[in-house]
C-alpha positions as CSV (number, residue, x, y, z in Angstrom):
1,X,-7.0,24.8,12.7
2,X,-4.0,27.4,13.9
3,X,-0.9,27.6,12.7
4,X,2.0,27.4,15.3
5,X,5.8,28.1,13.9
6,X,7.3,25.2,15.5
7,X,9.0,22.2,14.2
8,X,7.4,18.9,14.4
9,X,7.9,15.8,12.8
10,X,5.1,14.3,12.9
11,X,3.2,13.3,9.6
12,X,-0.7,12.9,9.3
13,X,-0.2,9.6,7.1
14,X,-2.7,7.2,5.3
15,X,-2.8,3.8,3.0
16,X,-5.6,4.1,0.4
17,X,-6.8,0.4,0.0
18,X,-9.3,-1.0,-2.1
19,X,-11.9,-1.1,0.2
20,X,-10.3,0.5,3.7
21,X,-7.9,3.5,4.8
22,X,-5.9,3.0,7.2
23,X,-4.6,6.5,8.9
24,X,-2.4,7.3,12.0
25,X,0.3,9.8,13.2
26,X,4.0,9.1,12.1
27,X,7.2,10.5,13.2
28,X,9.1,10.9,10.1
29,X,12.3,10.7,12.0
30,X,12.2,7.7,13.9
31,X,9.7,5.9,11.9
32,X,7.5,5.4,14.8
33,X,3.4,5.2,14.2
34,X,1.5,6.7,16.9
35,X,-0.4,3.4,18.5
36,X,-2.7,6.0,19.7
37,X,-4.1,7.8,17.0
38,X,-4.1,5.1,14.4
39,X,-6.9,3.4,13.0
40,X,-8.9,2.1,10.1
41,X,-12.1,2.4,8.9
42,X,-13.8,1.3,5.4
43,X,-14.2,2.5,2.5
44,X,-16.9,2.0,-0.1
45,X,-14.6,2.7,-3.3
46,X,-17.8,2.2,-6.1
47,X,-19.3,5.0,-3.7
48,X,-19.9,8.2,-5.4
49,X,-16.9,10.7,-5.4
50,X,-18.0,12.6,-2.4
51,X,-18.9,10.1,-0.2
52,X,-15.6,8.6,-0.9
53,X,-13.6,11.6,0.4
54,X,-16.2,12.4,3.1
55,X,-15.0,8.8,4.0
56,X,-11.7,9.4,3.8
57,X,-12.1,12.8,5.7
58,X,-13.6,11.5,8.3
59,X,-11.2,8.8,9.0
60,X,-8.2,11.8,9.3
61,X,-10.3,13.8,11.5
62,X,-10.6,11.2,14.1
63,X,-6.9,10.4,13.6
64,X,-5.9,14.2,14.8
65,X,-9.0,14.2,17.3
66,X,-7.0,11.5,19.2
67,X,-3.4,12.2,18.7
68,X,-1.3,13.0,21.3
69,X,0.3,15.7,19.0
70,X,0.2,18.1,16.1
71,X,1.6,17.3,12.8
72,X,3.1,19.2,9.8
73,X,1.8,18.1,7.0
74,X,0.2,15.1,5.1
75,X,1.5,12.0,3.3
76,X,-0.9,9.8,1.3
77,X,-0.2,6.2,-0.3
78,X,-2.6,5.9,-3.5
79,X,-3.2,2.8,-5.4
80,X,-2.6,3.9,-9.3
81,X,-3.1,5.2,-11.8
82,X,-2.8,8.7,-10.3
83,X,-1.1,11.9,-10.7
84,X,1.3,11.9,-7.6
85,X,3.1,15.2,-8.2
86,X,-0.6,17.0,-8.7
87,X,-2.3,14.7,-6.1
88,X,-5.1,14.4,-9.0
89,X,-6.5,10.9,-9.4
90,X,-6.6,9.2,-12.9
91,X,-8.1,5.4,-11.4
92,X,-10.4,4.3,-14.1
93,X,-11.3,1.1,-15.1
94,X,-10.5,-1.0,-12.0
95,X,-13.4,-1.2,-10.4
96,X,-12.7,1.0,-7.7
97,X,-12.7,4.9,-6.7
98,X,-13.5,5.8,-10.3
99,X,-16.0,8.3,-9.4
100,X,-12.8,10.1,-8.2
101,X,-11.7,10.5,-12.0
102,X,-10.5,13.6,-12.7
103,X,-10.3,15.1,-8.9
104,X,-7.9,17.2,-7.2
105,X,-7.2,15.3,-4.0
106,X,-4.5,17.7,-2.6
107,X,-7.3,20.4,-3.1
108,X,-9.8,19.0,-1.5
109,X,-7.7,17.7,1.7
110,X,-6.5,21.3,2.1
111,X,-9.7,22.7,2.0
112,X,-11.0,20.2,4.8
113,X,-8.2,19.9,6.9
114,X,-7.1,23.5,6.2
115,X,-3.4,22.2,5.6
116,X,-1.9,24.4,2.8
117,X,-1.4,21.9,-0.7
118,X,2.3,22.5,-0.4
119,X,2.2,20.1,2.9
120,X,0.5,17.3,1.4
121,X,2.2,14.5,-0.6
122,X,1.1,11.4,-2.5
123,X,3.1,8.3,-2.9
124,X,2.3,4.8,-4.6
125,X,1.0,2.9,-2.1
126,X,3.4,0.0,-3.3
127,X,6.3,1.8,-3.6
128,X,4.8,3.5,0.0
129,X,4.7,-0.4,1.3
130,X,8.3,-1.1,0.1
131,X,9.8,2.2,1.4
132,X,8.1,1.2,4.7
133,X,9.7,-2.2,4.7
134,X,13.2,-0.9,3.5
135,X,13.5,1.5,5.8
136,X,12.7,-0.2,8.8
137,X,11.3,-3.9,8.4
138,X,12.4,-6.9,6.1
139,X,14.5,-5.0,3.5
140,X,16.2,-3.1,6.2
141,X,20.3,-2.6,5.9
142,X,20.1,-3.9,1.8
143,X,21.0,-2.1,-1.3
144,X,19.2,-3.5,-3.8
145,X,15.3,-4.8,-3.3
146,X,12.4,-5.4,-5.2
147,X,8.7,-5.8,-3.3
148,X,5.7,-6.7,-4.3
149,X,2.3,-6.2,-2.8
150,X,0.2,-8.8,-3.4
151,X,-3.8,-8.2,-2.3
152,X,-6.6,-6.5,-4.6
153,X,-3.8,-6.1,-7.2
154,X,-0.3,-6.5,-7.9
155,X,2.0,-3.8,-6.7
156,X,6.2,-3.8,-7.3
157,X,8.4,-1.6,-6.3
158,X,12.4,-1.2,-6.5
159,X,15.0,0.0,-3.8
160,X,18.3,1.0,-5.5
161,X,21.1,3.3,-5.0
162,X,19.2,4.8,-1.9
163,X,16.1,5.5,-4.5
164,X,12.6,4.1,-4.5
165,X,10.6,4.1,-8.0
166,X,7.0,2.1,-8.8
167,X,7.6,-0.9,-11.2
168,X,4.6,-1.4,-12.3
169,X,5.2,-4.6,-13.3
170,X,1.1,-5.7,-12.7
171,X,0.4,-3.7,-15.8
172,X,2.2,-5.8,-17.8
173,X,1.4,-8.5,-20.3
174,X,1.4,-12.4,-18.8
175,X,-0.8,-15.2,-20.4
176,X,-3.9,-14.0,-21.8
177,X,-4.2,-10.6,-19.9
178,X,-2.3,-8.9,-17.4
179,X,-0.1,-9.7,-14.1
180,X,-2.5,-8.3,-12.1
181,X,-5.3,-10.8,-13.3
182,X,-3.1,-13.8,-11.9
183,X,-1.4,-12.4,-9.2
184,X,-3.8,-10.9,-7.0
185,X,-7.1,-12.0,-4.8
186,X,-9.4,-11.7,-7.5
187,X,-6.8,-14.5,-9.5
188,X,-6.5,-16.7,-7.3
189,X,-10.7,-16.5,-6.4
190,X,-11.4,-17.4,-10.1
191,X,-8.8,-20.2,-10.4
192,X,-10.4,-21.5,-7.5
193,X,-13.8,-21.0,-8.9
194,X,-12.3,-22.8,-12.2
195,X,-11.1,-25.9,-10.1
196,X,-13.9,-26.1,-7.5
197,X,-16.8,-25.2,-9.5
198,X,-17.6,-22.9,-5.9
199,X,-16.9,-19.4,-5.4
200,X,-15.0,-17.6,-2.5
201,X,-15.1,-14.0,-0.7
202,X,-11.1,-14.0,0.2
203,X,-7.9,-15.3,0.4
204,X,-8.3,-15.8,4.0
205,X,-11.3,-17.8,3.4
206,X,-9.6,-20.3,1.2
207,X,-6.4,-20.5,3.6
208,X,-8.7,-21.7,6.3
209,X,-10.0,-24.3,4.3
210,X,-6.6,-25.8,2.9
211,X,-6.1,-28.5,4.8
212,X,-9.5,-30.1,3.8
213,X,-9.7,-28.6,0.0
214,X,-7.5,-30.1,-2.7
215,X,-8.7,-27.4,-5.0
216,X,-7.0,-24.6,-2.4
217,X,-3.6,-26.6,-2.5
218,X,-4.2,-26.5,-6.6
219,X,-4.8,-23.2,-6.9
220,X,-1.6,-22.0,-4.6
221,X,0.4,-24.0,-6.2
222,X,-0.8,-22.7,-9.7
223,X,-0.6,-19.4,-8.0
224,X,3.4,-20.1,-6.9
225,X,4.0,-21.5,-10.7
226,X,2.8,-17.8,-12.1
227,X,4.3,-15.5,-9.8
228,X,7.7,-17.1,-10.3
229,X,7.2,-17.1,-13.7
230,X,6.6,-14.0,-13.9
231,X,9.6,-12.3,-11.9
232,X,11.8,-14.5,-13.0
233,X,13.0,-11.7,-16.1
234,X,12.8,-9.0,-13.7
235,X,14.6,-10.7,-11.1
236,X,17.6,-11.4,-13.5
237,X,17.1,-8.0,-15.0
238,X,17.5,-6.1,-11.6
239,X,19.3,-8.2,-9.5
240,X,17.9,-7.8,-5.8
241,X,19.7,-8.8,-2.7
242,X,16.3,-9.5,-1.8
243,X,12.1,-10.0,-2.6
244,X,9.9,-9.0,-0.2
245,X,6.5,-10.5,-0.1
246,X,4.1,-7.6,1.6
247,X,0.0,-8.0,1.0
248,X,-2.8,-9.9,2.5
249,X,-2.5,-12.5,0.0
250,X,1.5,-13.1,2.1
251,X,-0.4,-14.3,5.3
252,X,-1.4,-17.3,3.5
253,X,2.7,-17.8,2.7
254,X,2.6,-20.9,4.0
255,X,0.7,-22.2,1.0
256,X,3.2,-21.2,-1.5
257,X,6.3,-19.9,0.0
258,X,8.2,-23.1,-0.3
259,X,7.3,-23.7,-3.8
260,X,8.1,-19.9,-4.7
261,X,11.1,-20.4,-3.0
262,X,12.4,-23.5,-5.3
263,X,11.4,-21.9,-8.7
264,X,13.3,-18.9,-7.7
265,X,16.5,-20.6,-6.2
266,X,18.5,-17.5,-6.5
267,X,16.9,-14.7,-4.5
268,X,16.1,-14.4,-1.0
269,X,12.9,-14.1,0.1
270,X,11.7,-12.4,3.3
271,X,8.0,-11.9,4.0
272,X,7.0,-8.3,5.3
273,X,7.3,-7.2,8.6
274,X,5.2,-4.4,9.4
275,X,1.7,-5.0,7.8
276,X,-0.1,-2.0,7.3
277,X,2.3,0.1,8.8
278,X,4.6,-0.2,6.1
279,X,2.9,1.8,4.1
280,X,1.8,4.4,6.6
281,X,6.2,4.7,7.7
282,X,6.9,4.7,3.6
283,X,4.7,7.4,2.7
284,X,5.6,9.5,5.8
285,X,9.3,9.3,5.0
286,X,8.3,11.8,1.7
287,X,9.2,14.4,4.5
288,X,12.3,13.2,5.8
289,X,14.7,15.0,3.7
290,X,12.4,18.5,4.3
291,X,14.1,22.0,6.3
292,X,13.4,22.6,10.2
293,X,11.1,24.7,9.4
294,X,7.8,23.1,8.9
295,X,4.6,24.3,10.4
296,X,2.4,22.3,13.1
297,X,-1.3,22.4,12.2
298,X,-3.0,22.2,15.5
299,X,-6.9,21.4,15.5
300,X,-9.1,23.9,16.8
301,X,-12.0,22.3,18.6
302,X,-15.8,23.4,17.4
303,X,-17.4,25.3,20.6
């Protein structure tokens, strides 16, 4: 790639899921995604580390290959545990993308895409998701938000005094294990498994059967009964204007929104507007408050 000394704010932005990445151009100033370059592509996270990032490489190259312009620098939302400020990733234990222990991200993106470290960011692809939604979708014009991401696990974030910070709340104790046992797809898979005796691939698999499985009604329901359960503290504690419901597991809203809704009386609850581009617009907005002077990386095409 060359170097041009021109401004541009256009960010080369991805969300890290458990088995995807999603990738596109975004203009850090208005909050736009480039329809054009974006895309997504998956993602075998047991993979071995370099087939991983080759993966993930691959995905940002075609992003740049079809963008209509240059960008100045890099933004990533990671799923945790990971070093943000280093861009070194500390996932173990989860099932996914733990060959990656241990591996300087930042490094190896610079390397490939020959963007110097300093122009690449990482961001908590929750607190990505709910910096996405505040700053342009369901939690837009509030003060005071809490989202949570609810998919492969449980992700929270808070929006305060113009600030955004991870929660972390799916780390924390609740029944017998951990939020992020109950309140993600793999919770609500094995309640239904527990119920039904059968097993299931997705949420979306069990939404589409609702209407003509009591055990999916059951396990929604149970599913409403444990998330409000467990905000409930943090809700009081923190005192949102709003809860925004963002994740895969929200499509299927209609299943457990109104009983969400009547254990938690006292909040309002807005589901997510922007899907996948939430995070993309959240993580990209890590440049927002830099100088006029950042650097385009334009690609050089191989003769």
């Amino acid at each position: 790639m060359t170097i041009k000394n021109v401004y541009t704010p256009h960010i080369l932005c991805a969300d890290i899921g458990g088995s995807h990445i999603t990738a596109a151009v975004c203009d850090c100033k208005t909050n736009v995604i480039s329809e054009q370059s974006s895309l997504r592509a998956n993602v075998n996270s047991k993979g071995d580390a370099i087939n991983i990032l080759n993966a993930w490489n691959d995905a940002l190259e075609r992003v740049l290959d079809q963008s209509p312009v240059h960008v100045s620098g890099m933004a990533l939302a990671m799923p945790g545990p990971f070093d943000y400020e280093r861009g070194i990733s500390l996932i173990k234990g989860l099932d996914k993308y733990e060959s990656l222990y241990g591996t300087d991200i930042r490094k190896y993106f610079s390397n490939a895409l020959q963007i110097p470290e300093s122009r690449i960011k990482f961001r908590n692809d929750a607190e990505a998701t709910v910096a996405g939604e505040c700053i342009t979708g369901a939690g837009k014009g509030e003060d005071n938000v809490i989202g949570i991401t609810l998919g492969t696990g449980f992700g929270s974030a808070h929006f305060a005094e113009g600030e955004f910070r991870d929660l972390n709340l799916g780390s924390l104790p609740f029944k017998e294990t951990i939020a992020d046992d109950y309140l993600s797809t793999r919770g609500i898979i094995r309640r239904y498994y527990e119920l039904s005796g059968k097993s299931a691939n997705n949420v979306k698999e069990l939404a589409a059967i609702a209407d003509r499985d009591d055990a999916v009604v059951q396990v929604f329901e149970d599913f409403a009964e444990n998330l409000g359960n467990f905000l409930r503290p943090h809700l009081l504690k923190l005192a949102p204007d709003r809860l925004i419901l963002c994740g895969n597991i929200a499509k299927a809203a209609g299943l457990f929104l109104t009983s969400l809704t009547d254990r938690l009386p006292h909040i309002k609850i807005e589901l997510a507007q922007l899907g996948e581009h939430a995070a993309l617009i959240g993580a990209a907005n890590l440049f927002n408050t830099v100088d006029k002077t950042l650097i385009t990386f334009k690609k050089v095409k191989k003769s």
